[in-house]
N, C-alpha and C positions, 0 to 999 in steps of 0.2 A: 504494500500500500504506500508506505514511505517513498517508494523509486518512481510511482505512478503520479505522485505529488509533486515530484523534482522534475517528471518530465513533464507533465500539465504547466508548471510554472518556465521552465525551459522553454518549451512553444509559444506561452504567454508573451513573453520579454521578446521573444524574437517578431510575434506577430506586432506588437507598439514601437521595434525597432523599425519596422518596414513601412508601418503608417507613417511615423516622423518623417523619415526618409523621403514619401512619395507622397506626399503632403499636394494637394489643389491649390494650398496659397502659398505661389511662389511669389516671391516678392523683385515686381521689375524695376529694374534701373532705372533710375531718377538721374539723368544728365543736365547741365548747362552747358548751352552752343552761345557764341557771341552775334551780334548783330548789327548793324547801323540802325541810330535812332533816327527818324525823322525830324528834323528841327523846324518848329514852326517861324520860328521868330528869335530874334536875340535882342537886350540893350549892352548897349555901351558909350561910352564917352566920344565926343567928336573931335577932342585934340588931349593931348596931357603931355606934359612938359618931358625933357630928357631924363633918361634915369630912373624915371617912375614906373608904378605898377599901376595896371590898369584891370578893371573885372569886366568880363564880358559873361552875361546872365541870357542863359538859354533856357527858348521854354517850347511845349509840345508834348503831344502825346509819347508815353515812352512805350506801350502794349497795350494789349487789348484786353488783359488780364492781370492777375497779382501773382501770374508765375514769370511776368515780363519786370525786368526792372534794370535802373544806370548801373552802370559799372563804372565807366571812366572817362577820360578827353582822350583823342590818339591827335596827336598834334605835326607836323611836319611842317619845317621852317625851311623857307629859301631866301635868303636878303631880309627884307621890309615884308617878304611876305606867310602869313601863314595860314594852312588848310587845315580845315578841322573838322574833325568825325564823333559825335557822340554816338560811344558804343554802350550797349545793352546786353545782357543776359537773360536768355529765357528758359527756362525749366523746362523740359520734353521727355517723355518715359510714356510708358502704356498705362492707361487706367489713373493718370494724374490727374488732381482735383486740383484746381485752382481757385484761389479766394475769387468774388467777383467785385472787383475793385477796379479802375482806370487808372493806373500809374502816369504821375505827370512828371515831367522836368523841375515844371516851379520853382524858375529862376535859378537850378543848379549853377554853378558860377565857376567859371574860370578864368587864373591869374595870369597876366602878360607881363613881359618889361618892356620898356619903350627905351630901345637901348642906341639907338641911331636916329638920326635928323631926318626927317622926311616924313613920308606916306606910309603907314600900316597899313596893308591890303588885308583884310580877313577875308576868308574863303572858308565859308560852312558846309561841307560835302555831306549832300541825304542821297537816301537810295534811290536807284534809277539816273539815265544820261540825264545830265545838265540840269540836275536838280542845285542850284547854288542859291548861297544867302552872303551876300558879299555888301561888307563896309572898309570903308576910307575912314584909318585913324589920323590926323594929322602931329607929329612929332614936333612941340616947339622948342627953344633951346630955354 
C-alpha cells in the first residue's frame, strides 16, 4: 500500500510539472520601437545675443495612445544650422492594453547655444517628404 502511495504521489508531481510547463498563459513580449514625432508647432525667440542659450518649446501630438510617449531630441548640426527630430517610443507586443490617454509634447523644450554671429536656421524634420517646420534665429553680438 505504502509503494502505491509513493507512486500515486510520483504521477501527481509529474502531472503539475507538465501543466506549469505547458501553461495557455504565455506571456508575450512587450517591446519598445522608436519613432519620429510629429511636431505641430514650436516657440522660440527671434534673436538672442552671443553666447546664450536659447529654448525652443515643441508641441503636438506625441501617439494615439498611452503606450506612445517622448523619448528624446536627435539633433544634427551643420554651421548656423540645425535639424531636429523629436523621437518617441511606443510599446508593441501581442494582446497589449494600452491606457486611453493622448500623449502631448506640451511645450517639451529644448536647449540651444547661440555660439556664432549670424542666422540660426532650425529645421524641425516630421514624418513623411518635406514635412519641415523651419525658423530664423537671428545671433546679435
Amino acid at each position: 500500500m505504502k509503494s502505491m502511495n509513493i507512486k500515486i504521489t510520483f504521477l501527481f508531481l509529474i502531472a503539475v510539472a507538465v501543466i506549469s510547463f505547458s501553461s495557455c498563459d504565455k506571456k508575450s513580449k512587450i517591446t519598445e520601437e522608436e519613432y519620429v514625432i510629429k511636431v505641430d508647432s514650436i516657440e522660440t525667440v527671434d534673436t538672442v545675443q552671443l553666447n546664450q542659450i536659447f529654448q525652443v518649446d515643441f508641441f503636438g501630438i506625441v501617439g494615439e495612445n498611452g503606450c506612445y510617449r517622448f523619448s528624446r531630441f536627435y539633433t544634427e548640426r551643420t554651421g548656423m544650422k540645425f535639424r531636429i527630430q523629436a523621437i518617441g517610443l511606443r510599446e508593441i507586443g501581442d494582446n497589449l492594453i494600452c491606457p486611453e490617454l493622448l500623449p502631448m509634447l506640451n511645450g517639451q523644450n529644448l536647449q540651444l547655444k547661440a555660439d556664432s554671429l549670424g542666422t540660426i536656421k532650425l529645421e524641425i524634420i516630421n514624418p513623411g517628404v518635406n514635412q519641415l517646420i523651419r525658423k530664423d534665429i537671428l545671433v546679435l553680438p
